[in-house]
C-alpha positions in Angstrom: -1.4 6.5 35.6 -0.8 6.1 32.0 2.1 9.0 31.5 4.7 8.6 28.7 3.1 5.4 27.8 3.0 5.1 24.3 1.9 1.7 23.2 -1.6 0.4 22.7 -1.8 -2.9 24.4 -4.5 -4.4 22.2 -5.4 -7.0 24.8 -2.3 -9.5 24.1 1.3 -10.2 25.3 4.2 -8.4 24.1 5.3 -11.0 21.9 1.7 -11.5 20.1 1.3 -7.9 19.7 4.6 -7.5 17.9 3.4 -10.4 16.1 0.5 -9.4 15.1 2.4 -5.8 14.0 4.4 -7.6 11.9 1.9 -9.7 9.8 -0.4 -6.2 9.4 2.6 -3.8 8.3 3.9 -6.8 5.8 0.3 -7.4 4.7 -0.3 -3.3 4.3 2.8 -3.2 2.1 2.0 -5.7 -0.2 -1.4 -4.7 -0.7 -1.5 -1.6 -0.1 -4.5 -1.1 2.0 -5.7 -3.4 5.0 -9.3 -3.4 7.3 -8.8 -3.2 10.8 -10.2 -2.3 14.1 -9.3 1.6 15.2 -7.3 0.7 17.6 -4.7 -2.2 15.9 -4.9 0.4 12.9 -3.4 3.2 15.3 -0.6 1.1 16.6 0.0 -0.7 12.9 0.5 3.1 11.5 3.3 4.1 14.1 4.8 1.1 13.7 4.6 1.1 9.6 5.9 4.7 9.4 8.8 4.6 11.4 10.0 1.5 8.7 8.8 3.5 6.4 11.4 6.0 7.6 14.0 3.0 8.2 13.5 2.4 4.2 14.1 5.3 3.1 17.6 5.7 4.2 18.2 2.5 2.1 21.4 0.7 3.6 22.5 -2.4 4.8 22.1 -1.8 8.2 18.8 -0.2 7.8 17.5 -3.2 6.2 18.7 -5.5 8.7 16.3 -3.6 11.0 13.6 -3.4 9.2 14.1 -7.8 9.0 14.2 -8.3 12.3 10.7 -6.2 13.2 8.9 -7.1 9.9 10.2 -10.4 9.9 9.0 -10.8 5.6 12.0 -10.5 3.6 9.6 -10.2 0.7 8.1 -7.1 2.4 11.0 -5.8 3.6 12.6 -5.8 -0.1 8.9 -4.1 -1.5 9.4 -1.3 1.2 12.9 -0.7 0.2 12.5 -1.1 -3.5 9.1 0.3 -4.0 7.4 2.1 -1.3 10.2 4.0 0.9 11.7 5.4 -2.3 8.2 7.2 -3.3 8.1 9.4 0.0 11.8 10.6 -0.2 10.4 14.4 -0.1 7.8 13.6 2.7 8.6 14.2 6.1 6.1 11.6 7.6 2.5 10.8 7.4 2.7 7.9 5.0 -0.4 6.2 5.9 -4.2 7.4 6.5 -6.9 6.0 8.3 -10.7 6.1 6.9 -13.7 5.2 9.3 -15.6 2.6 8.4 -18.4 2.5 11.8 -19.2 -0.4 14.1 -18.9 -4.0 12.9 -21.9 -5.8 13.1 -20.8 -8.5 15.4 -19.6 -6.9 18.5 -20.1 -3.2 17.6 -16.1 -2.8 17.5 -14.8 0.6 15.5 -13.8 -0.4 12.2 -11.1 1.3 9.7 -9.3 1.2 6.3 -5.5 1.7 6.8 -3.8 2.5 3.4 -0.6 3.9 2.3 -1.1 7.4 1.1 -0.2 8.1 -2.7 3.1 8.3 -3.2 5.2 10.9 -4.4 6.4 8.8 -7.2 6.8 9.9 -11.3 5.2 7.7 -13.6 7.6 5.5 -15.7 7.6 6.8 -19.1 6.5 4.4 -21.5 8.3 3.6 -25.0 6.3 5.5 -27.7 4.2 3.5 -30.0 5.3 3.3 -33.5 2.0 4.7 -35.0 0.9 2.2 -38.2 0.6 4.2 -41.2 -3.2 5.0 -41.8 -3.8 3.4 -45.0 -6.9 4.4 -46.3 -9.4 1.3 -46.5 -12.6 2.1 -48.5 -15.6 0.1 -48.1 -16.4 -2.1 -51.1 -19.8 -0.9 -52.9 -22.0 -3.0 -53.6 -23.2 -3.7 -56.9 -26.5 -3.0 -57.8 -28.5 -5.7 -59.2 -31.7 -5.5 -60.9 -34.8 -6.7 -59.1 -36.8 -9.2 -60.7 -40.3 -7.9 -60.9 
């Protein structure tokens, strides 16, 4: 019996599947999106929200966590600096998974996992300096007398 356990297996060892984990949450950070099977793109998403959650609180400790599972300093300083701070008034579901249907190969349930659209304000850009509209007219063109 399967009761109070949590974690999909995913037909590897502990150590590969954290693996694995790691590579698809740092690769889903930096791009932003990532195709999967179903069932990796279940287990990626609990694992990518809860250091989701990690980064929002923002310390020092918090990032030292989020190191040692992501193991991509580069990711780990996107999610802090980026991503975590977009979903400060959102109490979960960071991430959504859209169907895709069956690979072609072995028939396998396949899925886009992307971050959902953060919360974030635009940056305001610096106003333009609007040129002056000088008024250009065409030059005419002379007429000149046909030669009959």
């Amino acid at each position: 019996m399967r009761h109070r356990v949590a974690t999909f297996k995913v037909g590897r060892s502990g150590a590969h599947r954290r693996a694995m984990l790691a590579n698809m949450v740092s690769s889903l950070f930096t791009c932003g999106k990532i195709e999967t099977t179903l069932v990796k793109a279940k287990e990626a998403r609990r694992f990518a929200e809860k250091l989701i959650t990690i980064g929002k609180k923002g310390d020092l400790h918090r990032r030292r966590l989020a190191i040692s599972r992501l193991r991509d300093k580069s990711a780990v300083k996107l999610l802090f600096d980026e991503i975590a701070p977009g979903y400060e008034g959102r109490n979960g579901g960071y991430t959504r998974i859209l169907k895709l249907g069956k690979r072609r190969g072995d028939a396998a349930e396949m899925c886009i996992l992307q971050l959902v659209e953060a919360n974030v304000a635009p940056k305001a850009e610096a106003p333009k300096a609007e040129a002056p509209k000088a008024e250009v007219e065409a030059p005419k063109a002379e007429e000149t007398p046909k030669a009959e």
